[in-house]
C-alpha positions as CSV (number, residue, x, y, z in Angstrom):
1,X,110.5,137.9,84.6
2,X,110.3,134.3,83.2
3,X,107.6,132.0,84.5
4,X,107.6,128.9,86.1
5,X,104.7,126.2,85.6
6,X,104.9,123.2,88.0
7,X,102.7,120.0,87.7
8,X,102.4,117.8,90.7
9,X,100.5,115.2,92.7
10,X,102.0,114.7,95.8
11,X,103.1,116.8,98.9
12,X,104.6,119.2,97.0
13,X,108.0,119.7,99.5
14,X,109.5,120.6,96.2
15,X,107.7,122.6,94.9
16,X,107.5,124.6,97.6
17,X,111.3,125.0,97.5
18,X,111.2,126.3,94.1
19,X,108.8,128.8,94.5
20,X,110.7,129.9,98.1
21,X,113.9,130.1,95.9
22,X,112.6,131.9,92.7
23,X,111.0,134.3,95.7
24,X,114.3,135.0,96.8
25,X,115.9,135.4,92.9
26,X,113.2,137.5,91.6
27,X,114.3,136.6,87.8
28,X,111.9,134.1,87.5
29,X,108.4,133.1,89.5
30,X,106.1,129.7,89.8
31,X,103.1,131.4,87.9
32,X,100.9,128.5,88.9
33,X,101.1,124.4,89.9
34,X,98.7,122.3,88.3
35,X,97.6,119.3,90.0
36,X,95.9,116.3,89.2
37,X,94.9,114.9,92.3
38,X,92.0,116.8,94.2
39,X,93.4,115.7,98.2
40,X,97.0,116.7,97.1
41,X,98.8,118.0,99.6
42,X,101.1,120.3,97.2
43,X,97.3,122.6,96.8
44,X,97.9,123.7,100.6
45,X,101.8,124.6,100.1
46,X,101.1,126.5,97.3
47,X,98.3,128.8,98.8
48,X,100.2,129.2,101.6
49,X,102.9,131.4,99.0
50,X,100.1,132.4,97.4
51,X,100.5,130.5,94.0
52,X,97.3,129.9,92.1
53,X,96.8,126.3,91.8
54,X,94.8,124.8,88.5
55,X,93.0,120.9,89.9
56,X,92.1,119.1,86.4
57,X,90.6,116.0,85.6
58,X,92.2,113.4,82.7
59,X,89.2,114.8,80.5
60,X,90.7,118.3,81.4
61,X,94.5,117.7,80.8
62,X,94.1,116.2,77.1
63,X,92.6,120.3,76.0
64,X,91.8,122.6,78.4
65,X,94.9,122.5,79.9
66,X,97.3,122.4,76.7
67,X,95.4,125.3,75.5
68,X,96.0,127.1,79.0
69,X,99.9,126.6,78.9
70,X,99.8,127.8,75.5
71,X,98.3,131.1,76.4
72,X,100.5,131.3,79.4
73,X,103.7,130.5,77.2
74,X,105.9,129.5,80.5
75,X,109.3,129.4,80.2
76,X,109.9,126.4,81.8
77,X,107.2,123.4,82.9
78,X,108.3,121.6,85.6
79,X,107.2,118.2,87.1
80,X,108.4,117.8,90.7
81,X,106.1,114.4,91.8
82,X,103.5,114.7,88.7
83,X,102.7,111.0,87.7
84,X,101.1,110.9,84.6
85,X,102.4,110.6,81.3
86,X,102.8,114.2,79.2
87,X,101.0,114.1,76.1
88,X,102.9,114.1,72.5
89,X,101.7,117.4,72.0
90,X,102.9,118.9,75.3
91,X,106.2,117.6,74.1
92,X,106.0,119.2,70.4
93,X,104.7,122.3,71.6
94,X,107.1,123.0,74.4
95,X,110.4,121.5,73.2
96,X,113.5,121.6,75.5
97,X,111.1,123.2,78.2
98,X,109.3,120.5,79.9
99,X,111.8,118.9,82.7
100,X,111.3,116.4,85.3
101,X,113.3,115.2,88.5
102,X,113.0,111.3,88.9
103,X,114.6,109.7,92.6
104,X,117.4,108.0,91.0
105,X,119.9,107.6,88.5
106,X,118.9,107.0,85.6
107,X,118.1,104.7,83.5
108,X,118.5,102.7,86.8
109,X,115.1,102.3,88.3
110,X,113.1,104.1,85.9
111,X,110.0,104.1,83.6
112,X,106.4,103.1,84.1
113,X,105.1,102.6,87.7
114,X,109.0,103.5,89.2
115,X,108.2,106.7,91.2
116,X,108.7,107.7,94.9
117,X,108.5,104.5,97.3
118,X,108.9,102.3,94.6
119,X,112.0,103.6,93.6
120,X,113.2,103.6,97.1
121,X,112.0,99.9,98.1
122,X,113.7,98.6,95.0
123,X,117.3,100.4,95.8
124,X,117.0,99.1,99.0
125,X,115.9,95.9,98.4
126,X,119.3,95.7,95.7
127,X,120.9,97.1,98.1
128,X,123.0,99.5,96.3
129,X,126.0,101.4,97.2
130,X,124.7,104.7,96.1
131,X,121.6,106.3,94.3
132,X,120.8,109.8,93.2
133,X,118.4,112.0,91.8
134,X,118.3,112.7,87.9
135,X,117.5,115.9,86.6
136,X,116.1,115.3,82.8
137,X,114.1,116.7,79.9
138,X,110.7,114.9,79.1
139,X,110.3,113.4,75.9
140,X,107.2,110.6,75.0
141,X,108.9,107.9,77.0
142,X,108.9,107.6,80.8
143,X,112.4,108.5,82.7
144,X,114.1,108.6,78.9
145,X,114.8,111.9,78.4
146,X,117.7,113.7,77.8
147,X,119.8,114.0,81.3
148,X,119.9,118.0,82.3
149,X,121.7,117.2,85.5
150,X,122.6,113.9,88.2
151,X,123.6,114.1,92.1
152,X,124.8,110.9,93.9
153,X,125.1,110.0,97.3
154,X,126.5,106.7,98.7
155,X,124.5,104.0,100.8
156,X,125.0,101.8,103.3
157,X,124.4,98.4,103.4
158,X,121.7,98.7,106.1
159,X,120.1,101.4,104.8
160,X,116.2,101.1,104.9
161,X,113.9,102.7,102.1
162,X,113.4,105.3,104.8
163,X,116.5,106.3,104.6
164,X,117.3,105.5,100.8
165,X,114.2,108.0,100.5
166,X,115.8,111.0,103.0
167,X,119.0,111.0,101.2
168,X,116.6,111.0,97.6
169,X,114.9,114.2,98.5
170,X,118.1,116.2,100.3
171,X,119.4,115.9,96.7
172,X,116.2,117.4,95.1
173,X,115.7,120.3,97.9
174,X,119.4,120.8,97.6
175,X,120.1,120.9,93.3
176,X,116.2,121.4,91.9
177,X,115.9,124.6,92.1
178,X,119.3,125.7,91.4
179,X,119.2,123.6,88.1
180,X,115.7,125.1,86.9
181,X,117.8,129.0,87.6
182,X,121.1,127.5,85.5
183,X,118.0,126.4,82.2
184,X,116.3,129.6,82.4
185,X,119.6,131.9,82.5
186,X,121.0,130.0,79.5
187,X,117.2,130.7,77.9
């Protein structure tokens, strides 16, 4: 069976669609989410499938937890909502495995500081005729990364960030998962 880490900060709605579909699979599993942000709600989601969940500090994430994914050796490290910047050595040490899902099509509306609302408010405020989600591999530059995969849908001119943001994550419940199956079979 090939394992699954996932880093994340936030809610964790996709996260727990991961680990609901890899349940359903059984080729692969979410071994355990690591989280830096104490009050995230992804640490409740988690438990409730019973997936360990690893809280670390900055001092933490710089050693303690590169030497933990080392001894793990995951097959895939996923960030679905993680917000900090993966070290170089992440990147050297697990190359082609470390993959990220950023609310739009990229390069539109990405790098630093363009994550969740933000992303949303500024395709609204442009107001766009479409937007997306972008699949991508993580390399030492925010949102630059080698694309894996990209899903569009069309907007209207009165759509709200609200909205722009309920179409975003429809796309990521709908392809994430399926796209973290299609890497790991072609592992």
């Amino acid at each position: 069976m090939k394992t699954i880490i996932v880093f994340a900060s936030g809610s964790g709605t996709n996260t727990a669609k991961i680990i609901t579909y890899f349940d359903a699979i059984e080729t692969a599993a979410v071994k355990c989410v690591y989280c830096n942000n104490p009050n995230a709600g992804v640490i409740n989601r988690a438990a409730l499938f019973g997936v360990s969940t690893r809280v670390f500090s900055r001092a933490e994430y710089q050693k303690e937890v590169f030497e933990e994914l080392q001894a793990l050796e995951p097959d895939l490290i996923v960030l679905a909502g993680f917000l900090w910047k993966i070290p170089k050595s992440y990147i050297e040490a697990f190359p082609n495995k470390i993959i990220n899902i950023h609310p739009a099509l990229l390069p539109k509306y990405g790098g630093k500081g363009m994550y969740g609302q933000h992303v949303f408010d500024a395709i609204a405020l442009n107001n766009e005729t479409e937007t997306g989600i972008t699949i991508h591999y993580v390399n030492e530059h925010f949102d630059e990364g080698t694309v894996i995969f990209q899903a569009n849908t069309t907007l209207a001119e009165t759509d709200t960030a609200a909205i722009v943001a309920a179409k975003t994550h429809q796309l990521e419940h709908a392809h994430f998962a399926p796209q973290i199956h299609e890497l790991l079979d072609q592992q």
